[in-house]
C-alpha angles and dihedrals in degrees: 000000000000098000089037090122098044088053106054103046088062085055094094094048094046089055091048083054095043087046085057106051090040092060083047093048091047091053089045091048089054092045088045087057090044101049140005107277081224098066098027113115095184098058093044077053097046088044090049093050094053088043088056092042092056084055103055093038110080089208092066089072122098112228110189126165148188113130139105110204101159133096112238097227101215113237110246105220091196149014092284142030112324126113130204118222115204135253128269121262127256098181148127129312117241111173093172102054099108118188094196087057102067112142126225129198122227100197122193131225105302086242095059099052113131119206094252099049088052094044086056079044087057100042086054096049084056101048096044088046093049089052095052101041087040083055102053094036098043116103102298081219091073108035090034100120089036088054104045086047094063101012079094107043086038098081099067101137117193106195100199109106112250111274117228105276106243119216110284102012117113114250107219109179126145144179120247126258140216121179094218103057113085093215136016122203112213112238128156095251088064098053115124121190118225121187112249107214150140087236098065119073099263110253091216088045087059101045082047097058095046090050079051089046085053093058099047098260097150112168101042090050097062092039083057101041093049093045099058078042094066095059135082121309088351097139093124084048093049099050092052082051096050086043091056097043093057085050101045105024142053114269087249087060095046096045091048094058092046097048100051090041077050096051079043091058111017085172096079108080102189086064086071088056086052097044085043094052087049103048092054089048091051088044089236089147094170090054088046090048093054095043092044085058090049096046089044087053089061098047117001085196096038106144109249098180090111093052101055095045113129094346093095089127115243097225123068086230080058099046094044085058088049098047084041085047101049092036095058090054116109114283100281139159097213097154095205094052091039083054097053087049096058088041087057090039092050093052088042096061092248086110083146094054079045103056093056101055095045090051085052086057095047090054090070099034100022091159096053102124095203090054086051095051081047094059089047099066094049091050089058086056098056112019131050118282083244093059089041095057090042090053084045095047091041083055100035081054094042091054089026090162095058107091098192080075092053091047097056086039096058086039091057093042090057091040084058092055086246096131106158089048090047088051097046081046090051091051104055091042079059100054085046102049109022089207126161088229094050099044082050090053100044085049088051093049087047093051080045097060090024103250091148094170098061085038092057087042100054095032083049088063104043093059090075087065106090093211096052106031097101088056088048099052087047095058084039085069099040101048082049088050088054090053088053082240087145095180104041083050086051094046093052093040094058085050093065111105107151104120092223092047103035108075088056082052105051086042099054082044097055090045086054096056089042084052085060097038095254093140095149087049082052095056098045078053101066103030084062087042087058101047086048093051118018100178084071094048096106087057097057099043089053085047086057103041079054093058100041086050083049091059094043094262089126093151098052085049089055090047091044093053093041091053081050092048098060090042089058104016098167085051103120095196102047087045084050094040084052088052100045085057097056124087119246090224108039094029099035095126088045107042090038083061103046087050092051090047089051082045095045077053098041122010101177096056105121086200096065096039085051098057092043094052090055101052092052102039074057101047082072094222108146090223098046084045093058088049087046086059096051090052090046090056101039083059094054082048095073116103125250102239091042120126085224092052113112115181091211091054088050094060096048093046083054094044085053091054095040092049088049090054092038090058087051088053088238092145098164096060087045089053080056111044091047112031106069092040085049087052100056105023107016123198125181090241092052094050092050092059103038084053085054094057088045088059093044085055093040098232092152090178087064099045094050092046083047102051092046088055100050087043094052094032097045101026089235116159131226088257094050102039085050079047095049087039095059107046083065 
């Protein structure tokens, strides 16, 4: 249990006090056998002198609390309207703490209180006191989100001195609390007073949810989270449910539950910014543009930037509601709306339309950085590239501390193809600003026109960042690699240690010694790369098998990858890696089973369709040929400008379709499907094939042009090109 501890250490002041009354209640009991407890002076005076005692001593008092009474004030992050929500908590487990369990004491006349009734009153007093001075001085890392829920209500104080508590009336006092004092004694000075209703969000109820949150009780977090946040003052409760909604629920979900806390309490105006965020998330664009005018009403400049972060829709229908949407709101100069307007105007080929609302926005902020870069790009879309980078270097001169402008600047200028004016430009940007991201650009731009010199300089200087010493030492080794400095290329690479970096360094390492036919010292390489870092032991692993293969120990490189493969069974390269090393004739059964296993996982892979359709367009089966086929012409089928689309898939695709038409005699489709692709991007299979069908129409000028250029493109002899050509 969470206040064990607590509880424990007040074990040995709760017996002395025990110890104490007992000895009191013995004494009364004796007097209660002598005389009538009606007549007897002594006992009213003993009872009277207890009754005095619990009113001097601060500890006589009950102290009993659930209850939340004051606002949460939102934190504004900047000069106008955005809110910031908490973070989740990562905290204790407590899987006793039971909100419907609280305990209330029913306290008699002061008069009438026997020795045993004030010693529970007592033991009560402790252990409240121990869980509310244990849950402001426990680690701030583990009650943090508690903590920053009821730290604020908790500081209701209310002066007046406690009243004498009157027989069957709760008695609801509590200390008060600050976060950052790591204990509180309790003293009667210190005494706040909470009310104690139905009305106000249940402090237990809150630290409950958050122990259910800890063990991954989802669900019943969030009920009870959302339930204390419907009742009176509950605005803190209601932002860590919220929190806790966007991280947990659909946006749907989350903007259902806002908006109808916001409609409970329209005062608070955050809650529309909330409302407003989630309604665009959850593409309700009838709901944003309602909440947009209210919010507008409010504050016609309130700054909406918060509100449009990571919401821009994905799909032009989407973005047309939204532009409709934004566009039928009240006149307005809003500039972060105005700004979104011009955004969804630009990528809808309306860059004129654009232009107008993003240069209203820039008449109330002209010097917003982000609203200049804007402009920029519509301004690509409708002036020269001379007039756009004049418009750029006037601003970047104007504002000429701001260094998103130089950035954008010396981006454009490389875009444009100007390098050496990019890197002057760099340079100077790097005196000015003396910024990590600059001096790594400017070091890139120098490896780029080969002044190595500059390059080792900047890139010098940036190892002794610690955040960018790993990428220095990166472009340290290839700047060295460029300068043939093989050594000094090895000696940075190795230093590279950075997991998002690593795995690029050890294979550009492992290329350079094989550069220099160190393929043992590759391999070492890479044995020592894979115990260092054994997420990327697949890829190493996959690097190796490569090399042995390399070196004609295919069979080593299967066993290699198959070891791999049971360490790291789900892993999809090391099982492709494993297919692409088995021969389609040998290892058919095998291989056939691996690729329909990558397919059962992605289906869409055009990797793995490809390699399917190969081996069994090569088993020869009329049947397996026809599938192969298929799977040849779905992956033709993939767009250009597809992410999926692979230029050498698409070749092969087009060699299994042209082969097919090659052993059906058909030359002249062949002719088609092959010459224009071996034009442009020539392979040695391609060529093969293509040199078949000019035999089968007799162009002997062709042939013979044909057969000189794969010999001198591909280095192929006499011996090996009549070998190639006669396996097809």
């Amino acid at each position: 249990m969470l206040f064990s501890r607590k509880f424990d250490s007040s074990k040995a002041l709760a017996q002395r006090v025990e110890n104490r009354f007992r000895g009191a209640q013995a004494r009364l009991h004796n007097a209660v056998k002598s005389k009538s407890t009606k007549t007897n002076p002594a006992l009213n005076s003993t009872a009277a002198k207890h009754s005095k005692a619990a009113k001097r001593s601060p500890s006589g008092r009950t102290r009993l609390f659930n209850g939340l009474s004051q606002p949460f004030f939102v934190k504004r992050t900047s000069n106008t309207s955005s809110y910031d929500i908490g973070q989740p908590l990562n905290g204790p487990q407590n899987d006793r703490l039971n909100p419907t369990k609280t305990s209330y004491a029913v306290l008699p006349a002061a008069n009438s209180l026997s020795a045993r009734q004030r010693f529970l009153r007592l033991c009560i007093l402790l252990s409240l006191a121990s869980m509310a001075t244990f849950s402001v001085s426990a680690n701030a890392s583990v009650l943090d989100p508690i903590r920053r829920v009821f730290s604020p209500i908790i500081n209701i104080i209310d002066r007046k001195p406690p009243s004498e508590p009157r027989a069957g009336k709760l008695v609801t006092e509590q200390p008060a609390l600050d976060p950052d004092i790591s204990s509180h004694p309790i003293e009667q000075d210190s005494n706040t007073r909470l009310s104690l209703t139905k009305d106000r969000p249940s402090l237990l109820n809150v630290m409950n949810a958050e122990f259910l949150l800890s063990r991954g009780e989802i669900d019943q977090a969030l009920a009870l989270y959302k339930q204390e946040s419907f009742k009176q003052d509950a605005t803190s409760v209601f932002e860590r449910a919220l929190e806790l909604s966007l991280l947990y629920e659909t946006p749907r979900e989350s903007l259902d539950f806002a908006l109808k806390w916001q409609q409970q309490n329209p005062e608070h105006i955050p809650a529309l910014f909330y409302v407003a965020h989630l309604a665009l998330k959850a593409s309700d664009y009838e709901l944003t543009g309602k909440v947009l005018s209210e919010i507008l009403s409010y504050d016609s400049q309130a700054d909406l930037s918060e509100i449009l972060i990571g919401i821009y829709p994905n799909n032009e229908a989407d973005q047309r509601r939204l532009l409709e949407t934004l566009l039928r709101l009240p006149k307005h100069n809003n500039p972060s709306l105005l700004v979104m307007q011009a955004g969804l105007m630009s990528h809808l080929g309306q860059p004129d339309i654009a232009l107008v609302s993003v240069n209203r926005a820039l008449k109330s902020q002209p010097n917003n950085a982000p609203f200049i870069v804007l402009k920029a790009d519509i301004l690509k879309q409708l002036e020269p590239d001379r007039k756009v980078l004049k418009f750029v270097s006037s601003e970047r001169k104007r504002l000429k501390n701001n260094k998103t402008l130089y950035l954008y600047e010396i981006r454009y200028l490389l875009e444009l193809g100007q390098t050496q004016e990019a890197w002057d430009l760099l340079l100077v940007a790097h005196d000015l600003f003396h910024d990590e991201e600059v001096t790594l650009l400017a070091a890139l731009v120098s490896i780029d026109i080969e002044a190595y010199t500059k390059a080792d300089e900047l890139l010098s200087e940036l190892a002794s960042s610690p955040a960018y010493i790993d990428q220095a030492y990166y472009y340290l080794g290839i700047s060295a690699e460029r300068q043939h400095k093989y050594e000094r290329a090895e000696r940075f690479l190795s230093k590279v240690m950075q997991e998002n970096l690593v795995l690029k360094a050890r294979q550009k390492l492992v290329s350079i010694q094989l550069l220099q036919g160190h393929a043992d010292q590759a391999l070492a390489t890479l044995q020592q790369f894979s115990h260092q870092f054994d997420v990327y032991a697949p890829e190493s692993a996959i690097m190796q098998a490569d090399i042995l293969r390399q070196q004609g120990k295919l069979p080593e490189a299967q066993q290699l990858l198959a070891d791999a493969n049971a360490r790291a069974p789900d892993d999809t390269k090391l099982l492709f890696a494993r297919a692409q090393l088995l021969d389609n004739e040998k290892d058919t059964a095998l291989k056939h089973e691996l690729l329909d296993h990558l397919l059962l996982i992605n289906p869409e892979n055009p990797d793995y369709i490809l390699a399917l359709a190969v081996l069994l367009f090569e088993q020869g089966d009329e049947t397996e040929v026809a599938k192969s086929l298929t799977l040849a012409q779905s992956i033709l089928e993939i767009p250009f400008d597809s992410p999926m689309f692979k230029q050498n898939n698409y070749l092969a695709a087009l060699n299994i379709l042209a082969a097919d038409a090659l052993s059906k005699q058909q030359y002249q489709a062949v002719v088609e499907y092959l010459e224009g692709p071996y034009d442009i991007s020539p392979t040695l299979d391609s060529g093969i094939i293509l040199l078949r069908a000019y035999q089968g129409l007799d162009e002997q000028d062709k042939v013979l042009s044909l057969f000189n250029d794969i010999q001198q493109r591909f280095a192929v002899g006499q011996q090996d090109l009549s070998d190639r050509l006669q396996s097809y």
